[in-house]
N, C-alpha and C positions, 0 to 999 in steps of 0.2 A: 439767374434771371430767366425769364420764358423767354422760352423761343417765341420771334413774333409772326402774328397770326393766331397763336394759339392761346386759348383763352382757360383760367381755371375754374376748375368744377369740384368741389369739393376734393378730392385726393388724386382726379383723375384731369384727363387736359382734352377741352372740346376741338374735333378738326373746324377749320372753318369749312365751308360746303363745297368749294372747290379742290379740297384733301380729302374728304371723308373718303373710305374703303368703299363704299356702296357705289359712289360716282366714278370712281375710280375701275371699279368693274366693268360698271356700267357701258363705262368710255372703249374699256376693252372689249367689251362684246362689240358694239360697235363699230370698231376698227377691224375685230378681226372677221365678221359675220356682213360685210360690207359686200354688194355685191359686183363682179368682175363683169366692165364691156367687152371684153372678148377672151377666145381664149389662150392662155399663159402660154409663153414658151418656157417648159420646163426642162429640166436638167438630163430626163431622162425620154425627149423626144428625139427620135428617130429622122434621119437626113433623109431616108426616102421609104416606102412602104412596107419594103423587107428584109429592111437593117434591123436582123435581131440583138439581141443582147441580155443577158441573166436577167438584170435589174429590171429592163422595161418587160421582159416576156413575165413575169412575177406579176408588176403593176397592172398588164394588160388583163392576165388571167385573173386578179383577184377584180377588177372594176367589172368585168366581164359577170362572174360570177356572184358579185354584187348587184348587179342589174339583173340575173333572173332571180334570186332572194325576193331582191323589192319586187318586181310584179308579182310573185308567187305571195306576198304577203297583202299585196291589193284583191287577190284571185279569193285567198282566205279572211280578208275582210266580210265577204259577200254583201260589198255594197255597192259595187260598180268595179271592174275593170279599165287598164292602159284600153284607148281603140285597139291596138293593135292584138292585144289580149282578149278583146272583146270578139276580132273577127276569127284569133285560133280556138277559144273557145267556143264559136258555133261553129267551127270545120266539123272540130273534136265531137261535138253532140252529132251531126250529122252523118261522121264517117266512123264512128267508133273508136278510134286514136286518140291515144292519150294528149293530154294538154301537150306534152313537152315535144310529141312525135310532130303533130299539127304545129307546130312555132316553126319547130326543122325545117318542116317542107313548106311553108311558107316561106322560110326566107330563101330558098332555092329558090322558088318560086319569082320572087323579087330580086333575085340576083341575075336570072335570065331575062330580066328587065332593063339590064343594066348593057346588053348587049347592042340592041338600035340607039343606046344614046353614050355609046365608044365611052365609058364609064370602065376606069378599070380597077381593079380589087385588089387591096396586098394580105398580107399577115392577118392583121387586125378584123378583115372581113371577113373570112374563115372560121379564124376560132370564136367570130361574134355567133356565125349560127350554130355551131354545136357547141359550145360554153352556154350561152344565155338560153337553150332549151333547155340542153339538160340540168342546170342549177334550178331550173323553174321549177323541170316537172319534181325534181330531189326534193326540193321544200316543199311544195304542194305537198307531198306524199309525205311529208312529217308535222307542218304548224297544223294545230287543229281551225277547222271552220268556225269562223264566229257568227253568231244567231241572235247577236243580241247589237244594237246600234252605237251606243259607247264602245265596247270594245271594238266592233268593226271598222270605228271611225279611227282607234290610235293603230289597228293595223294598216290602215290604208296611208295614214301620214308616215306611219314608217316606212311604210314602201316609197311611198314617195320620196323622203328623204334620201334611202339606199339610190336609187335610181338618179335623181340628182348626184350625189355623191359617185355613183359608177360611171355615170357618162362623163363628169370630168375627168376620171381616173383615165380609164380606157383608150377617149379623144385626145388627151395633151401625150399618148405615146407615141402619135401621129403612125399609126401604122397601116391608116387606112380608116375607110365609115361603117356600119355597118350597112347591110343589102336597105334598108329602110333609109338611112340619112340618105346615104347615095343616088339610090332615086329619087330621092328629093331635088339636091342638087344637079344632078345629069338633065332632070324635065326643066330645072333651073336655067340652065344654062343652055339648051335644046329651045325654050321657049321665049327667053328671055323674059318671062313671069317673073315679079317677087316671090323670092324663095319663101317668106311668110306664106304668101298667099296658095303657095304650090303646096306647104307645108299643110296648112288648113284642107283644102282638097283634096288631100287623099286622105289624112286623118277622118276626114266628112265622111267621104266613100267608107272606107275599111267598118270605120263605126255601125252606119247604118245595113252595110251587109251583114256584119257581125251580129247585131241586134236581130236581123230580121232572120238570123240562123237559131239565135236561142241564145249568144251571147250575153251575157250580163252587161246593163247599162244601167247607172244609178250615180249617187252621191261621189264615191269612189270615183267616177268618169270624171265628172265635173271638175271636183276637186286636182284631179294631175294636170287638168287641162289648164287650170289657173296658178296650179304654184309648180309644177315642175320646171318651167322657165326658170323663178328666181331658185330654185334650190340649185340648179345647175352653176346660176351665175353665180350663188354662194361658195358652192366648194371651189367653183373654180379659182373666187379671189382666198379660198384660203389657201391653196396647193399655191397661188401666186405671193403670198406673202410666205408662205412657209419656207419657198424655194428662193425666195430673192438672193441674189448674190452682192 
């Protein structure tokens, strides 16, 4: 007898539409590419800023170095740069140092920011300015520049994708923000501003100085500005299903 549900087709047996393989996939992308309201406590987050450990120091170092990848891959798009890319990029044309030197001292820069608003740093804010320069300036100095608009577009979404995917990595080790989220939140909490809006106004700032340095501002800008949110809230719900206990 057939199984029921299942209907005959010559030698072969048709799924009904809520069995087919295709919906079935479907269902699982879905599920698993669904995006997280906040973010996951995962397995290998940290009880306070400078509780190291193998596993998270790995996780942290690789999210890290995933995030200067993808900017380095939005830099060689040449179709717009991160703001933040955009304003070490016109330090770099201005003062002669290299992209990855200019992110450095930039985020010094924004770490002694962090000083009038009693903002304190652990682990993770450390290795965020020297991991995510120097992985920049390393790729910069290997993907080739794209010159042509199709390709510069799938370089810019990969970057984006990495950079979603390293901010969750990096964030749920809980070892600390980087010098940039941190003054976010310190003006946050200093001001009592929505953090959105605090998040916007510097990004505004950084952008237009960078720009007005020689920075690169195009498609690529736009582009992170709109989907780095959901890619972030993506990885994060996948790192949160993956880890579910």
């Amino acid at each position: 007898m057939l199984a029921e549900g299942l209907q005959p087709r010559g030698s072969h047996f048709r799924y009904p539409p809520e069995m087919s393989p295709e919906r079935t996939i479907y269902q699982s992308l879905v599920h698993w590419l669904r995006p997280h309201k906040t973010i996951p406590i995962t397995p290998w987050r940290a009880a306070h800023r400078w509780d190291l450990a193998p596993l998270r120091f790995l996780i942290l170092i690789v999210g890290l170095a995933l995030f200067g990848a993808g900017e380095a891959f939005l830099v060689q798009s040449h179709i717009g740069n991160s703001p933040w890319v955009v304003f070490s990029q016109g330090i770099s044309m201005k003062t002669g140092l290299s992209l990855g030197w200019s992110t450095f001292f930039i985020s010094c820069a924004v770490l002694l920011l962090w000083i009038p608003l009693k903002e304190r740093p652990g682990f993770g804010t450390i290795l965020n300015i020297i991991v995510i320069a120097a992985f920049l300036q390393v790729c910069v100095d290997r993907l080739p520049m794209q010159h042509h608009f199709l390709p510069g577009l799938i370089f810019a979404l990969i970057g984006i994708a990495c950079v979603g995917v390293a901010s969750a990595l990096y964030i749920t080790c809980g070892l600390g923000p980087g010098p940039r989220d941190g003054l976010m939140t310190g003006l946050h909490l200093k001001t009592g501003i929505r953090v959105g809006r605090v998040r916007l106004a510097i990004e505004a700032i950084v952008l237009l100085v960078g720009g007005l340095l020689g920075g690169r501002i195009g498609v690529g800008t736009a582009l992170f500005a709109l989907l780095i949110g959901q890619a972030f809230a993506i990885s994060a719900g996948i790192l949160a299903r993956l880890t579910r206990q």
